[in-house]
C-alpha positions as CSV (number, residue, x, y, z in Angstrom):
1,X,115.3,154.8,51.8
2,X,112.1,156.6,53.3
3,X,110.6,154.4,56.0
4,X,106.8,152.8,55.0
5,X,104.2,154.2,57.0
6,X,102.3,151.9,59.0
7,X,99.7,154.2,60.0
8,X,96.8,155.0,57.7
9,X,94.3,157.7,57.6
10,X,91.7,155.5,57.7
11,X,93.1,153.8,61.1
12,X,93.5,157.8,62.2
13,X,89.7,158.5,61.6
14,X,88.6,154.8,62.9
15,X,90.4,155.4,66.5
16,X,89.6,158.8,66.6
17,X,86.0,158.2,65.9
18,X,85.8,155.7,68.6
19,X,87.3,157.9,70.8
20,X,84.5,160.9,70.1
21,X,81.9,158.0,70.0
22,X,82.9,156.5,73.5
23,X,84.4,159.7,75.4
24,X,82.8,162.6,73.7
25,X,85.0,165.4,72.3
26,X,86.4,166.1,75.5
27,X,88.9,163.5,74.4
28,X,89.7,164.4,71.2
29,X,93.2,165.1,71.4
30,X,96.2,163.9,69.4
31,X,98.2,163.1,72.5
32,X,94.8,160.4,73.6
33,X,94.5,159.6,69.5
34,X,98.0,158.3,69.7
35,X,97.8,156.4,72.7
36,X,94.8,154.7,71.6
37,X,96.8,153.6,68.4
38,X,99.8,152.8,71.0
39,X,102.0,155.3,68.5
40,X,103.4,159.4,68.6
41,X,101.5,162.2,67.4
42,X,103.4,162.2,64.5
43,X,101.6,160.2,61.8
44,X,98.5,162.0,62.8
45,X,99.8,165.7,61.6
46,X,101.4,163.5,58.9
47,X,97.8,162.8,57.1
48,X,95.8,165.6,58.8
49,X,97.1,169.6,58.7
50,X,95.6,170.0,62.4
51,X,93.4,168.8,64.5
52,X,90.7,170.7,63.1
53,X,90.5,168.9,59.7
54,X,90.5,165.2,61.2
55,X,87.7,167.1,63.3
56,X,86.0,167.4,60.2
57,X,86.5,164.3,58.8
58,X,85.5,162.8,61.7
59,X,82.1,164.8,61.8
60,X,81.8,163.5,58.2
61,X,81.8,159.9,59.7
62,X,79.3,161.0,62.2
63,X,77.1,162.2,59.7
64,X,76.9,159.3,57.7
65,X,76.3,157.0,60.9
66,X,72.9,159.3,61.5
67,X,72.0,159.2,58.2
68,X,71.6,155.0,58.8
69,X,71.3,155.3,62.2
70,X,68.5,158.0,62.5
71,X,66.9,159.1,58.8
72,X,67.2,156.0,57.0
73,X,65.2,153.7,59.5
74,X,61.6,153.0,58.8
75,X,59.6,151.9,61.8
76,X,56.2,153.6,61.0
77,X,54.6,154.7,57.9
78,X,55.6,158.1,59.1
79,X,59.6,159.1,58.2
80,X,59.5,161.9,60.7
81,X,57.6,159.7,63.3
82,X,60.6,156.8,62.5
83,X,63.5,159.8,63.3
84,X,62.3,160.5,66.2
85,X,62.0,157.2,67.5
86,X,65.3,156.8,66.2
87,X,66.9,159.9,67.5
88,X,65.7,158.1,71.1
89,X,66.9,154.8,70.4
90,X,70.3,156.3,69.5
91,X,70.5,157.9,73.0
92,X,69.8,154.5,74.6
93,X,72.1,152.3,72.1
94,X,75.1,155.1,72.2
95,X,74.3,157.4,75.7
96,X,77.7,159.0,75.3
97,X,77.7,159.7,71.3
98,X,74.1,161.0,71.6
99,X,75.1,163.4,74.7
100,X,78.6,164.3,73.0
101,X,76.1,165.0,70.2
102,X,72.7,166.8,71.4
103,X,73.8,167.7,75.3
104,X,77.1,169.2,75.5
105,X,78.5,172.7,74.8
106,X,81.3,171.8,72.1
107,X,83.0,173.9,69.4
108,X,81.2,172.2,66.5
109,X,77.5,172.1,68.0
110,X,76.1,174.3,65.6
111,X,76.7,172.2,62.6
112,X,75.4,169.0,64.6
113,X,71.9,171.4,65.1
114,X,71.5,172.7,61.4
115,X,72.4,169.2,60.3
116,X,69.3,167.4,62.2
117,X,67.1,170.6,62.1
118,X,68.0,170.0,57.9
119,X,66.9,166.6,57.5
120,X,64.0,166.7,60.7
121,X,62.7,169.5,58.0
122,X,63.1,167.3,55.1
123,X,61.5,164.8,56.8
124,X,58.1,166.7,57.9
125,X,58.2,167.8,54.3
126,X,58.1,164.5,53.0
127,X,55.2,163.6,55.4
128,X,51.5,163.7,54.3
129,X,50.6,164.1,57.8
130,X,51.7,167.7,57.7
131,X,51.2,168.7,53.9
132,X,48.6,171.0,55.1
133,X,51.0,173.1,57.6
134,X,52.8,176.1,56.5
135,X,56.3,176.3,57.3
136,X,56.5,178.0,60.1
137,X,54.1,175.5,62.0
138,X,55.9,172.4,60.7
139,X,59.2,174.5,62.2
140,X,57.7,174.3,65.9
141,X,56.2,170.9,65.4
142,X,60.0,169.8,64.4
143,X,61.4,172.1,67.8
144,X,59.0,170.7,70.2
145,X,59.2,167.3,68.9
146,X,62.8,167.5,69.0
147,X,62.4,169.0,72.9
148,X,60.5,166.5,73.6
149,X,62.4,163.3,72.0
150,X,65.8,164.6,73.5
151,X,64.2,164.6,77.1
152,X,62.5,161.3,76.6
153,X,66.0,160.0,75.3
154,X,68.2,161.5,78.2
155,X,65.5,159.6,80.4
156,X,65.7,156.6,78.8
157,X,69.5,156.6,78.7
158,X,69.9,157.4,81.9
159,X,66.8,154.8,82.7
160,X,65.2,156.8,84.8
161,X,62.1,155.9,82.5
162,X,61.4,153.0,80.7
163,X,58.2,153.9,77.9
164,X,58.4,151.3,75.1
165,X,58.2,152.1,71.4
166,X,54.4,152.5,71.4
167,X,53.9,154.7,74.4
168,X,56.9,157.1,72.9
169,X,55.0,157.2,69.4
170,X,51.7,158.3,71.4
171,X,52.9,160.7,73.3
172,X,54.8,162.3,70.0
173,X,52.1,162.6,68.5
174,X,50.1,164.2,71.0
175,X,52.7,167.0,70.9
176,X,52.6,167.1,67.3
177,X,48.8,167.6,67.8
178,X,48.7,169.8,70.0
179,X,51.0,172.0,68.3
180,X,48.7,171.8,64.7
181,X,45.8,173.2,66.6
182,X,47.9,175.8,68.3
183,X,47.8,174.3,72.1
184,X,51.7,174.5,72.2
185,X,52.9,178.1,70.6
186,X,56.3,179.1,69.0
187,X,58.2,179.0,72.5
188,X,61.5,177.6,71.9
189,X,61.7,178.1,67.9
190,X,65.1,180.4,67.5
């Protein structure tokens, strides 16, 4: 009789997100998975192939947690206005997802960068604000916004400043003017 497994996938992809979430993906491993579920390696490449499809499942998790954590939030009247906020708050609520995220040099960056660059888009799209901006000027509002939120989050993570909600929504939206009327140009848009 085949033994029952009492490891699921689910339980694979909860302790391994956790792990990504509270060390970063320098400790994604199957050796630290395992030892965070106090069991071998074994059920892991059981349910997963290799390592990199529970990478992608997990990134699948992560998506959905910035879809409610970051795009789905209103806080303003403004959706793109609210993500931004939201993309700091997430660097002050989860410092180490956020730098795992948006900081580090890690295989799967890139899909982390078109993912937000997607829906930051989508967002400014949405938004009357910026109905009268072509494309390539709601592009480098979205870049230096984004610049701009990720140092104020890094800051405010690392609490080396301490703006409230009000003062960051200013201050974003004196970038976001001064980029309409062409004060800040194209600089970092790749």
């Amino acid at each position: 009789m085949a033994r029952r497994k009492t490891i699921t996938r689910d339980q694979i992809l909860s302790a391994t997100y956790e792990i990504v979430r509270t060390e970063g993906f320098s400790g994604f491993t199957a050796r630290n998975i395992a030892f965070r579920m106090n069991c071998s390696t074994q059920p892991i490449y059981l349910e997963f192939k290799n390592m990199d499809e529970l990478k992608g499942e997990v990134c699948k998790q992560i998506k959905s947690y910035l879809d409610k954590k970051i795009f789905m939030p209103k806080l303003t009247n403004h959706p793109f206005l609210d993500a931004q906020l939201n993309y700091i708050h997430l660097a002050v609520e989860e410092p180490v997802l956020f730098r795992t995220l948006f900081l580090e040099n890690h295989q799967g960056k890139e899909w982390i960068r078109a993912y937000s660059s997607k829906y930051f888009m989508e967002l400014i799209n949405q938004d009357p604000n910026y109905s009268d901006q072509t494309d390539e000027m709601k592009e480098i509002i979205c870049t230096q916004v984004w610049i701009a939120s990720t140092g104020i989050g890094s800051l405010r993570a690392g609490q080396m400043i301490h703006p409230d909600d009000e003062a960051i929504r200013e201050f974003l939206q004196r970038i976001t003017e001064n980029a309409k009327s062409h004060k800040l140009d194209a600089l970092f848009v790749s």
